[in-house]
C-alpha positions in Angstrom: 53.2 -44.5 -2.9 54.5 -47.4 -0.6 52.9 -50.5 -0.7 52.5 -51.5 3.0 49.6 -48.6 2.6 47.8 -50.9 0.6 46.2 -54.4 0.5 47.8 -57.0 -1.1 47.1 -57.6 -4.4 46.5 -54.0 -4.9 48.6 -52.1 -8.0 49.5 -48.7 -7.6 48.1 -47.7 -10.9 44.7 -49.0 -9.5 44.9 -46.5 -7.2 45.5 -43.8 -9.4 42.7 -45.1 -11.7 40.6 -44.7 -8.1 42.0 -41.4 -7.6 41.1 -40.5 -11.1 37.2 -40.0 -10.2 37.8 -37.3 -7.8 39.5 -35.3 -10.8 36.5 -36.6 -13.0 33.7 -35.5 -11.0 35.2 -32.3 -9.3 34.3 -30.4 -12.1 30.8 -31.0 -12.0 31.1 -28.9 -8.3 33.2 -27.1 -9.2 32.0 -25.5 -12.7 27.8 -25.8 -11.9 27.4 -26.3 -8.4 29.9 -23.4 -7.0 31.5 -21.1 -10.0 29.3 -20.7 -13.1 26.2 -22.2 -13.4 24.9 -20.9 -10.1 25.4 -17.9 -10.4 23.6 -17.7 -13.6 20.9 -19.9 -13.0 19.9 -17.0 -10.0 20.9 -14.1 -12.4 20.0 -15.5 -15.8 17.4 -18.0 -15.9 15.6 -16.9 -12.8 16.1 -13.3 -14.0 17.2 -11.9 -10.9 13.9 -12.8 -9.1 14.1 -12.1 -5.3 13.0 -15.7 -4.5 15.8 -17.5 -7.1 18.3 -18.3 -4.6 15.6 -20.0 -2.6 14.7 -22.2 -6.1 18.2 -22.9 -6.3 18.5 -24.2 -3.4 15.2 -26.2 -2.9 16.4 -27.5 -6.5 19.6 -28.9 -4.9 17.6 -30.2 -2.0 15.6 -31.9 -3.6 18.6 -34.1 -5.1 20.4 -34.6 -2.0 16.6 -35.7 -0.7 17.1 -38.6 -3.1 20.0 -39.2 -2.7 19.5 -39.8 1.2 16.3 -41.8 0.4 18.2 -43.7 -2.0 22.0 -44.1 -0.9 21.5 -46.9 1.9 19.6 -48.7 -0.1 22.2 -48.7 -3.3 25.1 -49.1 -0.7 23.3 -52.5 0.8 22.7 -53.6 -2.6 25.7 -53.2 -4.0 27.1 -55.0 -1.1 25.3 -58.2 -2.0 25.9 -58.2 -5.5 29.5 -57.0 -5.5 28.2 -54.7 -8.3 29.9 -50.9 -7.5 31.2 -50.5 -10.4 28.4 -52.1 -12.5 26.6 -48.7 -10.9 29.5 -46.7 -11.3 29.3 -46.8 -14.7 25.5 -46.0 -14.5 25.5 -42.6 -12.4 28.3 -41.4 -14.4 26.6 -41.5 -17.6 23.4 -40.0 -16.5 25.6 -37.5 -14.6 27.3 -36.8 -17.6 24.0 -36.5 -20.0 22.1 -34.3 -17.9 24.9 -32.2 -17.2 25.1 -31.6 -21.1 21.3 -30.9 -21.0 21.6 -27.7 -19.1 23.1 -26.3 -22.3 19.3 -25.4 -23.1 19.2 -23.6 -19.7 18.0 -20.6 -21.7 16.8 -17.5 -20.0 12.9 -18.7 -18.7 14.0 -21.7 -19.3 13.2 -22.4 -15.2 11.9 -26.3 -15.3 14.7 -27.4 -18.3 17.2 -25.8 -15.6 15.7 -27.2 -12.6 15.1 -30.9 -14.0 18.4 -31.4 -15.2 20.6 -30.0 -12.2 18.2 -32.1 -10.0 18.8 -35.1 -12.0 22.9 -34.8 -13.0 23.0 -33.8 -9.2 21.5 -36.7 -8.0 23.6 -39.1 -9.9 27.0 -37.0 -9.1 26.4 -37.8 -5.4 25.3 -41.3 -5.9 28.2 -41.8 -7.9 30.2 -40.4 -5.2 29.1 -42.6 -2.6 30.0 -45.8 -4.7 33.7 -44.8 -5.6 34.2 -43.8 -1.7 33.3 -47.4 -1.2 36.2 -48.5 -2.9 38.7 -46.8 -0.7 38.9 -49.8 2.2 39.2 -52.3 -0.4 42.6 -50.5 -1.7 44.2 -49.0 1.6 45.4 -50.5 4.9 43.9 -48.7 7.5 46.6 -46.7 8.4 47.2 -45.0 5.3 43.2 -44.3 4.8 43.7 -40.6 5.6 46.6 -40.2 3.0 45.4 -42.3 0.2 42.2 -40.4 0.7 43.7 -37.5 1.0 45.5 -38.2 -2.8 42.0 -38.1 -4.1 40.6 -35.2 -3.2 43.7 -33.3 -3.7 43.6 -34.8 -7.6 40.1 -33.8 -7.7 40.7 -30.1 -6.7 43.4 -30.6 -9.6 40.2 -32.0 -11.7 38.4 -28.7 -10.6 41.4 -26.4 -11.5 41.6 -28.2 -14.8 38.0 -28.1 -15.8 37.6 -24.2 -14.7 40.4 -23.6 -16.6 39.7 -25.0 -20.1 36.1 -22.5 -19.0 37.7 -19.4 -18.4 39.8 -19.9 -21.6 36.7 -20.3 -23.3 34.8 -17.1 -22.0 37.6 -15.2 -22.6 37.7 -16.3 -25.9 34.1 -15.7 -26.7 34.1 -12.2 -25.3 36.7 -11.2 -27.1 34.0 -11.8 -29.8 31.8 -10.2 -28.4 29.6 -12.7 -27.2 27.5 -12.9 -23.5 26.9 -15.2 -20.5 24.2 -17.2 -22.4 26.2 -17.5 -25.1 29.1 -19.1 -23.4 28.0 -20.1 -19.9 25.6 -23.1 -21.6 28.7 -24.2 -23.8 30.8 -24.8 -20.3 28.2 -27.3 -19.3 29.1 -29.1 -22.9 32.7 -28.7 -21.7 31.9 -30.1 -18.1 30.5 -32.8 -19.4 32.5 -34.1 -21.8 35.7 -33.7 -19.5 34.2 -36.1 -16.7 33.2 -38.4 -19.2 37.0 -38.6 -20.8 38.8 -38.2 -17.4 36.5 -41.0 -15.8 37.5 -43.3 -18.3 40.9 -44.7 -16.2 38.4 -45.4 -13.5 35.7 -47.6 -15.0 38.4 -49.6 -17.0 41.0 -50.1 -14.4 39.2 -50.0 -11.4 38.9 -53.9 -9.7 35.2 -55.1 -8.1 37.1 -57.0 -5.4 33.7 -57.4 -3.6 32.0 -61.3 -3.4 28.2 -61.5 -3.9 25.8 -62.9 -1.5 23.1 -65.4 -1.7 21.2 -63.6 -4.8 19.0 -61.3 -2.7 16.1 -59.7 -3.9 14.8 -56.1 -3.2 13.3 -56.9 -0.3 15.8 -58.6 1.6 18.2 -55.2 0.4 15.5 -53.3 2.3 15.7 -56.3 5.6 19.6 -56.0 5.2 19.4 -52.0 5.7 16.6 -52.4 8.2 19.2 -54.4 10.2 21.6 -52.3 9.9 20.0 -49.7 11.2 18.6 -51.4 14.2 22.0 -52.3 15.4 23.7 -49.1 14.7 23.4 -48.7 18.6 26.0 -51.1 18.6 28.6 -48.5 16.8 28.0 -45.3 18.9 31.1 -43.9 17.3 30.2 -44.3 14.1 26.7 -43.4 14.6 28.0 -40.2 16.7 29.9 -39.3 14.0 27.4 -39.2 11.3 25.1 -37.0 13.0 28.4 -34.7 13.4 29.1 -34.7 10.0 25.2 -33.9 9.1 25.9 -30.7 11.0 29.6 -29.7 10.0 28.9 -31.0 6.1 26.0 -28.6 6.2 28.1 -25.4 6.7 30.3 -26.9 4.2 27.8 -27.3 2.0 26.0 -24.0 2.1 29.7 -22.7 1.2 30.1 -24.7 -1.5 26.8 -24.3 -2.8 26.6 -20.8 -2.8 29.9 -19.2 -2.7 29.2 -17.7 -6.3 26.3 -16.3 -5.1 28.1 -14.6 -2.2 30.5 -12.9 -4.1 28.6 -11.6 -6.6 26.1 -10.0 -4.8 27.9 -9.1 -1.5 31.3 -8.1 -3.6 29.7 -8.1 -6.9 32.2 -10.4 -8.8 31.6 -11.2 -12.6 31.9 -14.9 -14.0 35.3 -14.4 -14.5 36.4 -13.3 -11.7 34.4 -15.5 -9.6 36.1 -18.1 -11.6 39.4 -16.9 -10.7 38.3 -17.1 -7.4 37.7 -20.5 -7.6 40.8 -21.3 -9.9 42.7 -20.1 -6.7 40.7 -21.9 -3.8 41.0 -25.2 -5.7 44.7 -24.6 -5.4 44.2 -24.1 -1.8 42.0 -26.8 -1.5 44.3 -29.6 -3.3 47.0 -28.3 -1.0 44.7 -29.3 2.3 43.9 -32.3 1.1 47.4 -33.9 0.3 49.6 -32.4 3.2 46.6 -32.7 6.1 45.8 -36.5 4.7 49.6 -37.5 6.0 48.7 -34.7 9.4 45.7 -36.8 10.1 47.7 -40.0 10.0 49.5 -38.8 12.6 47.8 -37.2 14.7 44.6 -39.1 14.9 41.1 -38.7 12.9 39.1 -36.9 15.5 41.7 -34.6 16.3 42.7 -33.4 12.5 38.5 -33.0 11.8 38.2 -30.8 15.1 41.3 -28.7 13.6 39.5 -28.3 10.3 36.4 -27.2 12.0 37.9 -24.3 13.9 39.5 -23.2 10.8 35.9 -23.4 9.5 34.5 -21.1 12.5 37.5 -18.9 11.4 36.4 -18.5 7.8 32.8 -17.3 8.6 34.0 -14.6 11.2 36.2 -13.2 8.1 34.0 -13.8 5.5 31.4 -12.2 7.7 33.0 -9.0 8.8 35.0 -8.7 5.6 34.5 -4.6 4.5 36.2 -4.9 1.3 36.8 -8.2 -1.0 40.7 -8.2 0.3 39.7 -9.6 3.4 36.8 -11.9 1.6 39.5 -13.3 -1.0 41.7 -14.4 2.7 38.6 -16.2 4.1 38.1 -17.6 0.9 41.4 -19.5 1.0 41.4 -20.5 4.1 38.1 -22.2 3.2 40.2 -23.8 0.0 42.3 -25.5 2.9 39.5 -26.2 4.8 37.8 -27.8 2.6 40.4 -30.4 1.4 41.5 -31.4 4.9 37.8 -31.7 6.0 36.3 -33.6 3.0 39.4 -35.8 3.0 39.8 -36.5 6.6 35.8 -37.7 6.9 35.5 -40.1 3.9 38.9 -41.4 5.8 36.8 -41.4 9.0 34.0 -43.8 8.2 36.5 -45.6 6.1 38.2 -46.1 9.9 34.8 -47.0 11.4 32.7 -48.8 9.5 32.6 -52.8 9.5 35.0 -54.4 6.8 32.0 -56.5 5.4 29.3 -54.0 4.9 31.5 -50.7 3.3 29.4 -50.0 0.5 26.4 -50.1 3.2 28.1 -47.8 5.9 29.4 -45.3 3.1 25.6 -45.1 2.0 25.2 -44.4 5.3 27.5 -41.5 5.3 26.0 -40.5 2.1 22.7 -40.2 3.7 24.7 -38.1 5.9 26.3 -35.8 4.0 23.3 -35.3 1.7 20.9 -34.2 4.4 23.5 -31.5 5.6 23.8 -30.8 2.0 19.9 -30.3 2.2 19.9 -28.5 6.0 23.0 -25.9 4.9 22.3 -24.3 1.8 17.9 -24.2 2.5 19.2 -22.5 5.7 20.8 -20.3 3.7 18.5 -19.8 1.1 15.6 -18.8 3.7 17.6 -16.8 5.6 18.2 -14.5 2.9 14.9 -14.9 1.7 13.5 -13.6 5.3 16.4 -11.0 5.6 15.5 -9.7 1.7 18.5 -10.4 1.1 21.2 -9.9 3.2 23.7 -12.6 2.3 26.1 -11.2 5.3 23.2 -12.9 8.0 22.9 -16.1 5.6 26.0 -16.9 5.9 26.4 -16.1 9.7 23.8 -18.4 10.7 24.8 -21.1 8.7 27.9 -20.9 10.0 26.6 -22.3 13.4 26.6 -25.2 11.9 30.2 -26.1 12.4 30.0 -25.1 16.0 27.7 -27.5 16.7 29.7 -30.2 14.8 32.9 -29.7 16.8 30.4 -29.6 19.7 29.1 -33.2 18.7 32.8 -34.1 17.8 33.7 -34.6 21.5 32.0 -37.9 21.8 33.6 -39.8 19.6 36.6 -42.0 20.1 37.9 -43.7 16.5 40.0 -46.8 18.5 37.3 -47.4 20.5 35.2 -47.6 17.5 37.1 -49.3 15.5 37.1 -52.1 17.5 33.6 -52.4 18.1 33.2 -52.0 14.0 35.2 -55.1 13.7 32.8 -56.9 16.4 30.0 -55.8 14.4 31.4 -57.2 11.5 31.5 -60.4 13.0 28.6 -60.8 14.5 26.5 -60.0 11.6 29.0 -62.8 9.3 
């Protein structure tokens, strides 16, 4: 880690502590949003019902909803009170309570379920907004796209680790004889208490480098937003760019969100194998997100996002046509690699193109972003295979468009050009 990558002032070990929270919080994902708990919240809780796909997903899209609603606002107000950490701390412990709630996810137990995974949702991605924030303050921006890029690969790591010490577990209890809601609700204790320990580096080590403004209150957070917003005109790359990741972060999304489901009833995979699945895409998915950080370094932001997205468009054609779960099980990978290039090289993005001064307000903005695709892709999906009774094959097609039209919307944006106007911006709003 050379350190003409980073500020001055900033310690290597700070950056790892930074880093740290990607391999915290990627096993909430990774175990209940994508391997284990969704699948059994459909099979399980709902009981198999033909509409529990679409609860699941109107569950998560009602969290992203708040989040959206919600993320400017924190973003702005964290701004002025140089206070990221101060509500760091905050959204991981409610993440990390309510994640250990859904260990009374019972069969029936359909509101428990749905409260909870709104709720520890809805502080993950808060949370995940805030410690985005952070990365402009510790990279030059030239190495934004590999110091990203460290993070997300250590949180596939955090992923790998967490689905691990689960699929120990269930084998373990089967051996004894025991069944999913036996051992399924005791992963979510698991979950839990990993990003609670593995956070720890982060909320002690972590710096708040940020100055406070003149004491606002909530209302001038709300006039500082409003502002924002009214002269986003004046960052059309930026702004282009967001509304290109709403569409490309959807298909993402959707993938993410229901990739258990997909498996297990187009190819019928069992928890543990879908875990294995997983264990194996993570891998993948680390791998993307270390090596394409340095490739996007090189050859330009807008270029290494366009080369993730027709990978994406790749991935749904296999997925798609795949006859047999030996096709499936390739698309899935390149998805892994996907993934981590794609995630990485966009939190680099805004990083690139937002104005220094207002970070925590422009990555809200991108969480808005992100969490109305993560709303748009999986309902999508959801109502797709709702309509088609089922037929995840057609869900997943259509949602697929969605990265077609986000390399489509990908063509108008120029990062040098906006990087210079963010740094006008920034200025003129001093």
């Amino acid at each position: 880690m050379a350190a003409p990558l980073l500020h001055p002032g900033v310690r290597r070990h700070e950056v790892a502590a930074w880093a740290m929270y990607d391999f915290a919080n990627s096993g909430y994902t990774t175990v209940v949003i994508t391997a284990v708990f969704s699948a059994y919240f459909v099979g399980v809780v709902a009981g198999d019902a033909p509409w529990a796909t679409l609860v699941w997903t109107v569950a998560l899209s009602t969290s992203y909803a708040m989040v959206m609603l919600s993320a400017p606002l924190v973003g702005a107000w964290a701004d002025a009170h140089a206070s990221k950490k101060k509500l760091l701390w905050l959204t991981t412990v409610g993440c990390v309570g309510f994640t250990a709630l859904l260990y009374f996810a019972s069969p029936g137990a359909l509101m428990l379920a749905v409260t909870a995974l709104v709720v520890s949702n809805y502080f993950f991605g808060t949370g995940e907004n805030l410690i985005a924030a952070f990365l402009p303050e510790l990279a030059r921006p030239r190495a934004l796209g590999r110091v990203s890029g460290w993070g997300w690969a250590l949180g596939y790591l955090g992923g790998l680790v967490a689905l691990g010490v689960c699929l120990a577990y269930i084998g373990w209890a089967r051996a004894r004889g025991q069944g999913a809601t036996d051992f399924v609700p005791v992963t979510m204790l698991l979950t839990a208490g990993l990003f609670a320990l593995a956070s720890l580096p982060t909320l002690v080590l972590l710096r708040e480098r940020a100055t406070a403004r003149a004491a606002p209150s909530r209302k001038s957070a709300w006039m500082q937003l409003r502002h924002t917003l009214s002269h986003l005109d004046r960052l059309p790359d930026l702004k282009a760019f967001l509304v290109c990741t709403v569409l490309y972060q959807a298909g993402i999304q959707a993938v993410i969100t229901l990739a258990a489901i997909y498996a297990s009833q187009v190819f019928h995979f069992d928890t543990e194998r879908t875990i294995r699945l997983v264990l194996v895409v993570n891998v993948t998915a680390a791998l993307g997100a270390f090596l394409f950080g340095h490739v996007q370094d090189r050859i330009g932001h807008v270029r290494a996002i366009a080369l993730t997205l027709a990978g994406w468009i790749v991935m749904v054609a296999l997925a798609w046509a795949a006859p047999d779960e030996r096709m499936f099980w390739v698309a899935a990978n390149l998805a892994g690699l996907c993934m981590g290039a794609s995630q990485s090289a966009g939190r680099a993005m805004v990083g690139f193109l937002a104005p220094p001064a207002q970070q925590a307000e422009f990555f809200g903005l991108w969480g808005l972003a992100v969490k109305l695709a993560s709303i748009l892709g999986p309902l999508t999906y959801g109502l797709v295979s709702w309509v088609t009774r089922g037929d995840h094959r057609q869900a997943l097609l259509v949602t697929g468009g969605y990265f077609l039209a986000g390399l489509w919307m990908l063509r108008r944006v120029r990062a040098a050009r906006g990087r210079r106007a963010a740094q006008r911006f920034s200025r003129a709003t001093a």
